[in-house]
Every structure is written in structure tokens, then in C-alpha cells.
C-alpha positions in Angstrom: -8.4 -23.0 32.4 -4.4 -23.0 31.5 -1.2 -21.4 33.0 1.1 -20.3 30.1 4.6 -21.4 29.9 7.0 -19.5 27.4 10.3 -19.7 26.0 12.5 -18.0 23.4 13.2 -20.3 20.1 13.9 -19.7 17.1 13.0 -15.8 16.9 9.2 -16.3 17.8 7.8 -18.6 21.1 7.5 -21.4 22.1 4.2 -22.2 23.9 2.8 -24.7 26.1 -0.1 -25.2 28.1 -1.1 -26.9 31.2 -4.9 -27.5 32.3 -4.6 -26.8 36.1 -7.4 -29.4 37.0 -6.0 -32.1 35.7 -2.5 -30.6 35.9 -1.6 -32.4 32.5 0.2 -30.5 29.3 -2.2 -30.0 26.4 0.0 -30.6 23.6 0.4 -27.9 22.0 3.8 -26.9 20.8 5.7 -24.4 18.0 6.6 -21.1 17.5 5.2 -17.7 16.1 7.9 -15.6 14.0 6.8 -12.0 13.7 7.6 -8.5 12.4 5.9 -5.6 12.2 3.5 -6.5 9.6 2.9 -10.2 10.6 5.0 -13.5 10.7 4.5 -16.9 10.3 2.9 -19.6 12.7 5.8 -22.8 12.3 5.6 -26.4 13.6 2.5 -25.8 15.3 1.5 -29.1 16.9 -1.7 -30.0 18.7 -3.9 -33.4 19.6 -6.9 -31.5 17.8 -7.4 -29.9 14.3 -7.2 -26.3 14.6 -10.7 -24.4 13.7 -10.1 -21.1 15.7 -7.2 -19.0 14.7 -8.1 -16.0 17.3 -7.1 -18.7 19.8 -4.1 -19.4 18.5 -3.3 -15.8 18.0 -4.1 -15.3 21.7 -1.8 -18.1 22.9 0.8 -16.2 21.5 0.6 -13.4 23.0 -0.6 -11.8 19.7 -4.1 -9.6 19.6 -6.5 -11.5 17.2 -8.0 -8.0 16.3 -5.1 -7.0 15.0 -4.1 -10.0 13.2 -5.0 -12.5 10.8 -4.1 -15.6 8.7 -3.5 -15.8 5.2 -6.3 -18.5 4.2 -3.8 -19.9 1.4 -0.9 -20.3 2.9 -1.9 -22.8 5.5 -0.4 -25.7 5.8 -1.6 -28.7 7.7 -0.2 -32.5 8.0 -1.7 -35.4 9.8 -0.3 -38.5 11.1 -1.0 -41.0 14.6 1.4 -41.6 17.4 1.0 -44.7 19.5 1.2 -43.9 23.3 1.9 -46.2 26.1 -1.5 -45.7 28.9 -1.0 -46.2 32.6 -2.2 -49.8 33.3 0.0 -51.3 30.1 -2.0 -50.9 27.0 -1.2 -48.2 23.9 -3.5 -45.7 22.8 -3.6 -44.2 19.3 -3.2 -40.5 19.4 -3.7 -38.0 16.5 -1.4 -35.3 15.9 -1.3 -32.5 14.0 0.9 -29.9 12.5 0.3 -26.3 11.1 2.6 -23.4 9.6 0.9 -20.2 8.2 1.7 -17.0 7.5 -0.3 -13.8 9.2 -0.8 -10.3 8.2 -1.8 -7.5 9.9 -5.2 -6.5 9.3 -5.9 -3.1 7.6 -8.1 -2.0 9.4 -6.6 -2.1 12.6 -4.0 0.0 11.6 -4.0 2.9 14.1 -3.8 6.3 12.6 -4.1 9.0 15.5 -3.1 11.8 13.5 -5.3 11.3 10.9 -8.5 11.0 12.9 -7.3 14.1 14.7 -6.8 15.7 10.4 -10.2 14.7 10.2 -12.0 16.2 12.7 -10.4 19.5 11.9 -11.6 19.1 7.7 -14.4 21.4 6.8 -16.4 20.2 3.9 -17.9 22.4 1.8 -20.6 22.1 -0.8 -18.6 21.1 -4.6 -19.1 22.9 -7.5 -20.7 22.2 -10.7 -18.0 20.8 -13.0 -16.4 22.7 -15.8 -15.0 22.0 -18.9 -12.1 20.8 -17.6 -10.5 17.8 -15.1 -7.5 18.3 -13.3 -5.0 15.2 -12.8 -3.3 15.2 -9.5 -0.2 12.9 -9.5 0.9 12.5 -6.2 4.1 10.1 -6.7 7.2 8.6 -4.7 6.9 11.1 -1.8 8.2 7.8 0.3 7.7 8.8 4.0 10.2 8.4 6.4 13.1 8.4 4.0 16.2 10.4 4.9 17.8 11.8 1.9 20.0 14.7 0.6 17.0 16.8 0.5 16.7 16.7 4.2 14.0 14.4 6.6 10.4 14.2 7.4 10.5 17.5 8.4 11.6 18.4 5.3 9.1 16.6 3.4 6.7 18.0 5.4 7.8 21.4 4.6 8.0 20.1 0.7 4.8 19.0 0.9 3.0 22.0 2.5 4.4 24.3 -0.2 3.0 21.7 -3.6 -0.3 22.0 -1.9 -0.2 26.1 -1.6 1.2 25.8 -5.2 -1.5 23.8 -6.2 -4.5 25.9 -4.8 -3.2 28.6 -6.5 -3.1 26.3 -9.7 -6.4 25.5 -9.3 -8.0 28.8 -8.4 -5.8 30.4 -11.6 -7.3 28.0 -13.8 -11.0 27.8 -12.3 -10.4 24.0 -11.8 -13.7 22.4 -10.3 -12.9 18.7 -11.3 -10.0 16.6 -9.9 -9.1 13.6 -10.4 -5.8 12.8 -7.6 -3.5 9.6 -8.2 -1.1 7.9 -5.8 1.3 7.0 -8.1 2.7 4.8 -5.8 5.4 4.9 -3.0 4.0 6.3 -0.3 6.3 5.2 2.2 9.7 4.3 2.7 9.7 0.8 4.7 12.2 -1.1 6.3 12.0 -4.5 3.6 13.5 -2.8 0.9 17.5 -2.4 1.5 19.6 -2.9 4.5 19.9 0.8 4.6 16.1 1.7 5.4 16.8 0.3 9.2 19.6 3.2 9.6 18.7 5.8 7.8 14.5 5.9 8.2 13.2 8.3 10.8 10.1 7.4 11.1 8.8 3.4 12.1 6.4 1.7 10.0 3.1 3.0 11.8 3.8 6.5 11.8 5.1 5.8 7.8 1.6 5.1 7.3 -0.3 7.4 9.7 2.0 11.0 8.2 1.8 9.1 4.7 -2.2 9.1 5.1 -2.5 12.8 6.6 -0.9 14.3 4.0 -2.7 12.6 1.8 -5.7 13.4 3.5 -5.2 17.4 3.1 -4.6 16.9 -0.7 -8.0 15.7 -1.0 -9.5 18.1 1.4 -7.8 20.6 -0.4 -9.3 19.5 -3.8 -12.9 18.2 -2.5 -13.2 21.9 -1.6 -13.1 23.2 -4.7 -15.2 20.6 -6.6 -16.1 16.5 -7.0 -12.6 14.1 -7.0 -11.8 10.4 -7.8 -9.3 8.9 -6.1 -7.0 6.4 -7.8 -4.7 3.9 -6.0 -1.9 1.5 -6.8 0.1 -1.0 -5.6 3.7 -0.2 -5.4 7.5 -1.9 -4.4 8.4 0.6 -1.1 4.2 0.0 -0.1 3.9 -3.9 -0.7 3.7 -6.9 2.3 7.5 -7.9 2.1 9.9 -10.0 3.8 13.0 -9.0 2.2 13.3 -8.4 -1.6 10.2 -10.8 -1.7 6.6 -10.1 -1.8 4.0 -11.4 0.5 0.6 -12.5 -0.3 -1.5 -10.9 -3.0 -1.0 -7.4 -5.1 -3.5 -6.2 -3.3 -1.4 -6.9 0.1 -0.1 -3.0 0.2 0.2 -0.3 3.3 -0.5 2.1 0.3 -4.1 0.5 -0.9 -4.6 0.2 3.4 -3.9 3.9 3.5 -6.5 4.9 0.6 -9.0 2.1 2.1 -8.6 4.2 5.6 -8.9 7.7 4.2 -12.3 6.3 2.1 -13.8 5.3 5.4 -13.4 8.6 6.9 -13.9 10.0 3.9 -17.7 8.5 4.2 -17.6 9.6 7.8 -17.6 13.7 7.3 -19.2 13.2 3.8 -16.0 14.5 1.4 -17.0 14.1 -2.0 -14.3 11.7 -3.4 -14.9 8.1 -5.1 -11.9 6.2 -4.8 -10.5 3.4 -7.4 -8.4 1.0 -6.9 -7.3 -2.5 -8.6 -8.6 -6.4 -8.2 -6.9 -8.0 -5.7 -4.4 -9.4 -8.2 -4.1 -6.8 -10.4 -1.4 -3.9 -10.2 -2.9 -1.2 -12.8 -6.1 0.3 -12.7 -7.9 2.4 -15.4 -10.3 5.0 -15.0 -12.5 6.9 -17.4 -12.1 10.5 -17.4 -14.4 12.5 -19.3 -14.1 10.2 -22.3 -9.8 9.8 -22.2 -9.2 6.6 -20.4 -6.4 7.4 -17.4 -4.4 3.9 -17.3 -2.5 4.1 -13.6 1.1 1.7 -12.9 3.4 2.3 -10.9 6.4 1.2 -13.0 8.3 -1.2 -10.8 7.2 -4.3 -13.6 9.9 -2.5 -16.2 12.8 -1.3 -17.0 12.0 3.0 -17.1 13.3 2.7 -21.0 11.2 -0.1 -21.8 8.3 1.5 -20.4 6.4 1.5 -23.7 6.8 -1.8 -24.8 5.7 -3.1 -21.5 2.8 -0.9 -22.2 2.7 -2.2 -25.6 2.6 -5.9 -24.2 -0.8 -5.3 -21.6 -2.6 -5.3 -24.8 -2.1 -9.3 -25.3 -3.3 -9.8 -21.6 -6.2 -7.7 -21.8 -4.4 -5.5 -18.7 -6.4 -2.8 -17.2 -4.0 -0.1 -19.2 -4.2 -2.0 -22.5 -6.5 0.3 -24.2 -5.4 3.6 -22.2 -5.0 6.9 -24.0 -2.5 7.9 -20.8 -0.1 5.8 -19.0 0.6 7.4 -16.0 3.8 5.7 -13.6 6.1 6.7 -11.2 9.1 4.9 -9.6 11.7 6.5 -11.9 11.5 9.8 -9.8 11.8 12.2 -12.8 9.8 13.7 -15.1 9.4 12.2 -19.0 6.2 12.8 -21.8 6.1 10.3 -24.4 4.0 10.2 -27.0 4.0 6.3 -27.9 1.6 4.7 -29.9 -1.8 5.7 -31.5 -5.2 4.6 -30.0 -7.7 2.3 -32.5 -10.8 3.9 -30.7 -9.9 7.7 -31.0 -7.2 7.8 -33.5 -5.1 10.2 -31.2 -1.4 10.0 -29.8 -1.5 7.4 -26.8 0.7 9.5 -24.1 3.7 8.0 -21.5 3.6 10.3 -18.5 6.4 9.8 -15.9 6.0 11.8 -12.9 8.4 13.3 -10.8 8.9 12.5 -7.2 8.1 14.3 -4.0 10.5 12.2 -1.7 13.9 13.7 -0.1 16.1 12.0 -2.9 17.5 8.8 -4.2 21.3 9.0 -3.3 22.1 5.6 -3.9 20.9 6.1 -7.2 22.5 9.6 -7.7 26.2 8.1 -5.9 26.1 5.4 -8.7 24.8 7.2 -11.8 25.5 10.4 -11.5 22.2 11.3 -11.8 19.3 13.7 -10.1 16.1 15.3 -10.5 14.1 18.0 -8.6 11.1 16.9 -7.0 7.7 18.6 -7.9 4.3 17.7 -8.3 3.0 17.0 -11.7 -0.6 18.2 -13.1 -2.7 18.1 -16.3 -5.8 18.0 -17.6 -8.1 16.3 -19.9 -11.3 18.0 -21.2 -13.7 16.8 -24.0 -11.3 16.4 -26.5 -9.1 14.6 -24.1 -5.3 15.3 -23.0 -3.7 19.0 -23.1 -0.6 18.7 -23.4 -0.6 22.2 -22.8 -1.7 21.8 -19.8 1.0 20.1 -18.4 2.6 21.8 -15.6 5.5 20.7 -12.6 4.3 22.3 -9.2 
């Protein structure tokens, strides 16, 4: 029915459209900002209230499968314009204006290299469980970060070698029970300093499609040598962001859209892994392991020192971690075990467990500070009488 007409304005379009039968402009006017990961529909005007957004999306020029709106951050007003008709009289016309902010959808991320991972993962049948449940924590690895310790390649490299390390581990130890944690940080981004555009080598899609292979072979790796749950969190380099601020809900996360992708195909060749991960506005998760309740954050809410009291504090909010025996966080890229606190239901040490990261270094960090740490891969396990400390080990 329409011709489109576009202009630049404003960083998005401007879009109007004209009904070639009656060769008259349906009013419709404003523009659509965007970035990678969405925009924002702004001054939006039409005659008629808008009920289909996939429309809209499409009269932008955007793909409707690949976007969507954020329900609660539309915004509509109202009002009636008087208009002057051909033969004298005026006419009464309503008018109406939108803004909204869009996301991309999860599920329409395209990840080419790990379908391709997939297809190449044998499963085979798990093993009973022993008397013993490794904890995988897979934290900061940050993809497409450029750092002292090299680039993707590097962390490629890196990343290869934890995982020969850790078969090893496991086949040492007769490990049959896994239980592997993204800790958080799974890519770099571009939202979080000025930096990231310059020194990333990798764009935000193939962040997230390395970030899930690699993930992807962890878990192959482990559901091939018995049952695993997953465990996701939401993190500062993974969340929706325009800047320094967050978009949308905690749940809003390329990491949580990376696990949600690698549980689909996990269902699709049948690996044996449950995955976990938070409410929708929730930023810890807890999860029961053989008795020992694992409490998951990734640390971004505190200061690394006042870890414990912020640990302390989730009890008064009846947080997912507020009854935890082990809090396990990243984000402060090296290694600390706390013992802070006793639990009321088991009478035993609570544990603070910082892990390490995997990334290619934090030289802003190390140029003002002073400071470094070696990347590694931490593990431990929890049996019946819940955490070794003993079996604590940097990979």
C-alpha cells in the first residue's frame, strides 16, 4: 500500500508514509535510535493508537524477529488537533505519541559457531555419582578483551589448556558429579569504558557466539564424565547497558542469553546438564548441593573488602545467598578464601570464595594500583559433610 520516505535525524530515522491510492501522507512521524542491542522508538506520532509493534519495527527498517519492545517502558500521550477540511469546516483529529525502548530478543541471537560445536559433541551415557561434587567456577574470562596477556587468540589458547587441566583433575580424582558456575563476565562489551571501542577485537555477536562455544565444551567436557548443573548470573561487562547505566531488568543479560542458548541445545542432543539461574529481578541464585547450599553473585553490588558484610546484609532481605554455607563471586579477578560467619542450620564455618579470572588482564587496574593476579580456573568440592577445603585447587 505505502512508498517509504526516509531521512537522517537525530541518530535514528525519520519515517513517513504515503498511501499511493489516495496519494495522501499517513501521519506517521519520529525516529528510531538504535545500537547493537536495541534503541529507543522517540516522538513517534500517528492518527491511530498503536497495537502492532512488528509494524512499527518494520517501518523502520528493523526485523520484528529480531526485535522487541520493553512492555514497561512505553510511553504514550494523547491529545486532538483541529484541522481545517476542503469545503471550510474543521475536523477534530486525534493524535498520538509514543517513545519506547527495544531490546534485542534472545533468541534470535545468531550463534554459527556454536551450532557448528554442537553438532560435533558426542554424548555419552553419565555415570553413577560418587561421593563427591566438583564445583567448576568459570569466572571473568570477558571475551573479546585485549589485555597484557595477549587477545582472543590467547584466550583461546588459555582456555583450551584449563580444560586439558581440568580432565586430568577430574579423571585423578574419579570426579562423576559437577556442578559448573559462570561466575559472571563472560564478555567484554563495548558499554563499559570508552576504551572497549579501541581495544576489543571481537564485536558484540561474536563476544557472545566464542563466549558460548567455549562454554559449551566445558560442559561437554564435564557431561561426559557424569550428571552437571549449570548455574548462571547476571554480571556488569554481560548486562543491557547504554553507558554506565543499566537497561531493563536483572535478568536483561547477554550472559543469562548465552546459558538460555546452550540449554536449548543442550535439550537438543540430550547432554545431561540442568541449568539454574535467578528471577528476573534477582542477581544471586542459590543451589543445593548435596546438602551445602552453593550461594552464586557476581560481586559487582560491593566493594571486594566489604564482601562479607554485604553477604551479611542479604540475610535482612531474605536474598537468595542469605542462608548459604558458600558464597561464591567473581569480579575482583583474584583469588581469596574467607571463612566468615557460622551457619545456624549446620553449625559450620560459612565460606567467602573469590575466584580468579580467566580474561587477558585488567591493565587499567594494574597501571593504577599496582596490582596483578594470574589467571586460573578455580575448583572444589562438597561431599556429605559439605565443603573441602582441602579440595580447593587453582587449575
Amino acid at each position: 500500500m505505502s512508498a517509504r520516505k526516509r531521512s537522517a535525524h537525530g541518530g535514528g530515522q525519520t519515517v513517513s508514509l504515503v498511501d499511493k491510492a489516495a496519494d495522501k501522507p499517513v501521519p506517521l512521524t519520529g525516529r528510531a535510535d538504535t545500537t547493537p542491542d536495541g534503541g529507543e522508538f522517540v516522538d513517534v506520532q500517528t492518527t491511530e493508537p498503536v497495537t502492532d509493534w512488528s509494524d512499527m519495527f518494520r517501518r523502520f527498517n528493523l526485523d520484528p524477529d529480531v526485535f522487541e519492545v520493553v512492555g514497561d517502558t512505553v510511553r504514550m500521550s494523547n491529545w486532538q488537533q483541529s484541522k481545517r477540511t476542503n469545503d471550510g469546516d474543521r475536523d477534530v483529529v486525534n493524535l498520538y505519541s509514543y517513545r519506547a525502548l527495544f531490546r534485542r530478543k534472545a533468541a534470535a541471537i545468531d550463534l554459527p559457531a556454536l551450532y557448528a560445536e554442537v553438532r560435533r559433541t558426542k554424548v555419552k551415557p553419565g555415570k553413577a555419582a560418587g561421593g563427591s561434587t566438583l564445583v567448576v567456577a568459570w569466572a571473568d574470562t570477558q571475551v573479546g578483551k585485549v589485555g597484557l596477556r595477549g587477545d582472543t587468540a590467547d584466550l583461546v589458547r588459555r582456555l583450551e589448556q584449563k580444560r586439558v587441566a581440568l580432565a586430568a583433575h577430574i579423571k585423578a580424582r574419579k570426579l562423576s558429579r559437577f556442578v559448573f558456575v559462570d561466575v559472571g563476565d563472560a564478555i567484554e562489551g563495548f558499554e563499559n569504558v570508552a576504551s572497549q571501542m579501541f581495544t576489543n577485537d571481537l564485536s558484540l555477536p561474536q563476544q557472545i557466539d566464542l563466549s558460548a562455544v567455549e562454554m559449551w565444551k566445558t560442559l561437554a567436557l564435564l557431561a561426559n564424565n557424569g550428571r552437571v548443573d549449570a548455574v548462571a548470573i547476571p554480571s556488569n561487562h554481560g548486562a543491557w547497558r547504554s553507558g554506565k547505566q543499566s537497561l531493563g531488568r536483572p535478568s536483561d543479560d547477554w550472559g543469562l542469553a548465552i546459558q538460555a542458548r546452550l540449554e536449548y541445545q543442550a535439550g537438543l542432543v540430550g547432554l545431561p546438564v540442568t541449568f539454574h539461574r535467578p528471577g528476573d529481578w534477582d542477581e544471586s541464585v542459590a543451589l543445593d548441593v548435596r546438602g551445602t547450599k552453593l550461594g552464586v553473585h557476581h560481586g559487582h553490588q560491593s566493594a571486594c573488602d566489604q564482601m562479607p558484610k554485604w553477604w551479611a546484609g542479604q540475610q535482612h532481605g531474605a536474598q537468595a545467598t542469605a542462608d548459604a554455607d558458600i558464597l561464591l563471586t567473581g569480579h575482583y579477578h583474584h583469588l581469596r578464601v574467607l571463612p566468615t560467619g557460622r551457619s545456624q542450620r549446620t553449625g559450620k564455618s560459612k565460606w567467602w570464595l573469590q575466584a580468579p579470572t580467566l580474561d587477558n588482564g585488567s591493565d587499567w587496574y594494574r597501571n593504577k594500583s599496582g596490582d596483578d593476579s594470574d589467571p586460573g580456573l578455580l575448583v572444589f568440592e562438597i561431599n556429605d559433610e559439605g565443603f573441602d577445603l582441602s579440595s580447593l585447587t587453582i587449575l
